[in-house]
Residue frames as qw, qx, qy, qz and C-alpha x, y, z in Angstrom:
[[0.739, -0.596, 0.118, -0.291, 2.51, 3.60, 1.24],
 [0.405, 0.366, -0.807, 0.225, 5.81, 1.90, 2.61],
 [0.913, -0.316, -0.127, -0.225, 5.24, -1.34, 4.25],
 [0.767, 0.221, -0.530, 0.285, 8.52, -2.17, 5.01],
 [0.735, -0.643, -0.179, 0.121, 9.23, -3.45, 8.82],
 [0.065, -0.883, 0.431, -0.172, 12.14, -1.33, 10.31],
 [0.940, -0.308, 0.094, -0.113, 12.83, -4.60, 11.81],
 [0.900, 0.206, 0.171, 0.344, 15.86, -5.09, 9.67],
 [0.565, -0.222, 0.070, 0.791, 17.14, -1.68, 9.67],
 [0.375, 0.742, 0.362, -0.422, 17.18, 1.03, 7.98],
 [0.771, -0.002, 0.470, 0.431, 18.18, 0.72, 4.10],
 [0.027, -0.448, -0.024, 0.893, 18.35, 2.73, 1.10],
 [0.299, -0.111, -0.752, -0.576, 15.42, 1.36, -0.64],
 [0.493, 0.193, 0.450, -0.719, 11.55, 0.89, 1.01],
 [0.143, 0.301, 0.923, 0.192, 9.41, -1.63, -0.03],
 [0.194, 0.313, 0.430, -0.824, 6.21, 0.19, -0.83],
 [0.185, 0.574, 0.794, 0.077, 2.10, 0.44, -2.25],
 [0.061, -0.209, -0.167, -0.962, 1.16, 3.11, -4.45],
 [0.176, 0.456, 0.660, -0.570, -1.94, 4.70, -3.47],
 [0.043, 0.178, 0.673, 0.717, -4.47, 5.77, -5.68],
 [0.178, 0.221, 0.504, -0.816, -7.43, 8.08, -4.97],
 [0.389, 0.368, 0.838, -0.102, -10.62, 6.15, -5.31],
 [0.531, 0.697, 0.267, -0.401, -12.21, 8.64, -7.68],
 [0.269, 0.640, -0.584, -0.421, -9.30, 8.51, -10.34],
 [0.546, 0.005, 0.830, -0.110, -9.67, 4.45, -10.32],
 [0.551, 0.272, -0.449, -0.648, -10.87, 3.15, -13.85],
 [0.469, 0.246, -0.822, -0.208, -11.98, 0.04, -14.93],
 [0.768, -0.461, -0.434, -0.094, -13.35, -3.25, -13.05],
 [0.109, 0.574, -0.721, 0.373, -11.33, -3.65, -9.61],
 [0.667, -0.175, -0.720, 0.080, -10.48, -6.82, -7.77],
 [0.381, -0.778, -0.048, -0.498, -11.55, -6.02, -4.44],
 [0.829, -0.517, 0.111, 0.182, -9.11, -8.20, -2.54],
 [0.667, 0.094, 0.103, 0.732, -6.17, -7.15, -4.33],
 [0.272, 0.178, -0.031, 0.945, -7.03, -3.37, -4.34],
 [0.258, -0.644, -0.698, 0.178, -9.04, -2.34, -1.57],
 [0.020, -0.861, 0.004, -0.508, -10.32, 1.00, -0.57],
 [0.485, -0.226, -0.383, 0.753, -7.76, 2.32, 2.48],
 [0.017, 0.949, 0.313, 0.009, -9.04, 5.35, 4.30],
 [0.450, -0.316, -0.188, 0.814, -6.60, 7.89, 5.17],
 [0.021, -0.084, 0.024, 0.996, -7.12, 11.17, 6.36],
 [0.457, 0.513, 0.419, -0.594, -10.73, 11.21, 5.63],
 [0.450, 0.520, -0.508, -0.519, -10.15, 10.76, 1.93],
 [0.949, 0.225, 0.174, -0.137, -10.84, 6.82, -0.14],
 [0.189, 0.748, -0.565, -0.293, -7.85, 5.92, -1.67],
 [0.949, 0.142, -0.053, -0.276, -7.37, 2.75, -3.65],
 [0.496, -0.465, 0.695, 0.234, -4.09, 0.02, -2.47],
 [0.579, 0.720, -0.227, -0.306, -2.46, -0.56, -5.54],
 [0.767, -0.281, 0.563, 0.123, -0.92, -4.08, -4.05],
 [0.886, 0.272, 0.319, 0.197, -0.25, -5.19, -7.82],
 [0.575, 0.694, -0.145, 0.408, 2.02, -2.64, -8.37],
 [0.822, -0.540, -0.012, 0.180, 3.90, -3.46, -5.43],
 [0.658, 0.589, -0.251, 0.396, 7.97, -2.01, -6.06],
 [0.713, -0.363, -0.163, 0.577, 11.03, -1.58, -4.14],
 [0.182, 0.941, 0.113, 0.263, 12.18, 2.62, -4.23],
 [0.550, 0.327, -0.287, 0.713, 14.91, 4.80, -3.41],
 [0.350, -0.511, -0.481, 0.621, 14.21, 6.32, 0.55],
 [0.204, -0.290, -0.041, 0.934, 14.67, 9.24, -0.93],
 [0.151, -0.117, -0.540, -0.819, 11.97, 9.33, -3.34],
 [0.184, -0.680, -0.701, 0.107, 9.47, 9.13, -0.41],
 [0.085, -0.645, -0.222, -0.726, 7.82, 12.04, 0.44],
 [0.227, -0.443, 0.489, -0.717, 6.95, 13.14, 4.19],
 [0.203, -0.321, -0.913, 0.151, 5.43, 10.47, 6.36],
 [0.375, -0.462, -0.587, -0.549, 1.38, 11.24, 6.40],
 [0.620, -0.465, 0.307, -0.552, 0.00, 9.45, 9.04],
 [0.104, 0.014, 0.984, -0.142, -0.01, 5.27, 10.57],
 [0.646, -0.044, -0.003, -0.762, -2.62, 3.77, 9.53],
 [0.103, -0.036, 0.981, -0.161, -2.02, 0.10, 11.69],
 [0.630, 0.156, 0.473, -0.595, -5.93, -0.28, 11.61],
 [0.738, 0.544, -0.117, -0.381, -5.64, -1.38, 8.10],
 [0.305, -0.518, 0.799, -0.016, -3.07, -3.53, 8.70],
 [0.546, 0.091, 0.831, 0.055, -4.89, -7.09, 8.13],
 [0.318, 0.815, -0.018, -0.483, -6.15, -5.07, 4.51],
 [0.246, 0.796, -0.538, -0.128, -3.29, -4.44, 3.74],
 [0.388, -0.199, 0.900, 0.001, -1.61, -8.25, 4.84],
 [0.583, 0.361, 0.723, -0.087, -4.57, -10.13, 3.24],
 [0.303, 0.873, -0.218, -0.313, -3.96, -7.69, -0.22],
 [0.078, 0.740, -0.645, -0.171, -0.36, -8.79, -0.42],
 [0.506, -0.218, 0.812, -0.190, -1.28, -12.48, 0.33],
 [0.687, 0.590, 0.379, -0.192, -4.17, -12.45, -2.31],
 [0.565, 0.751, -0.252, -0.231, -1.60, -11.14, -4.61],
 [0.044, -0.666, 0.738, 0.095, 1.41, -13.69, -3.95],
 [0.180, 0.004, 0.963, -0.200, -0.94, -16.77, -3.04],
 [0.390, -0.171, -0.636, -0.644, -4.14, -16.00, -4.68],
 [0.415, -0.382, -0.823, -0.071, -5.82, -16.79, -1.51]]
């Protein structure tokens, strides 16, 4: 998922959150650091701790927006920088 705000341009790198699709998920999970995100009708699990910078090119078509998830996704990245 690329989170990065256009805001600044456009560069040749993209912040971005792997996704992960809720049935492949092992193990315990912290539920503020890697919520379920719908998209598309499908579960898929934000994978906030493995947060990385990428190469534009190594995205793939753009999906869909999914702004509803927005404060999710915000309160994810917070729980992982600040712990709160």
């Amino acid at each position: 998922m690329d989170i990065q705000s256009d805001i600044i341009g456009r560069r040749s790198t993209r912040i971005v959150i792997p996704l992960l699709p809720a049935d492949k998920y092992q193990g315990p999970r912290a539920e503020r650091l890697t919520p379920f995100i719908p998209v598309e009708g499908n579960e898929y699990v934000l994978m906030t701790h493995e947060l990385a910078s990428i190469p534009e090119k190594a995205l793939g078509d753009k999906v869909c927006l999914i702004i509803e998830q927005r404060s999710t996704i915000k309160a994810a990245i917070n729980f992982l920088f600040d712990g709160i």
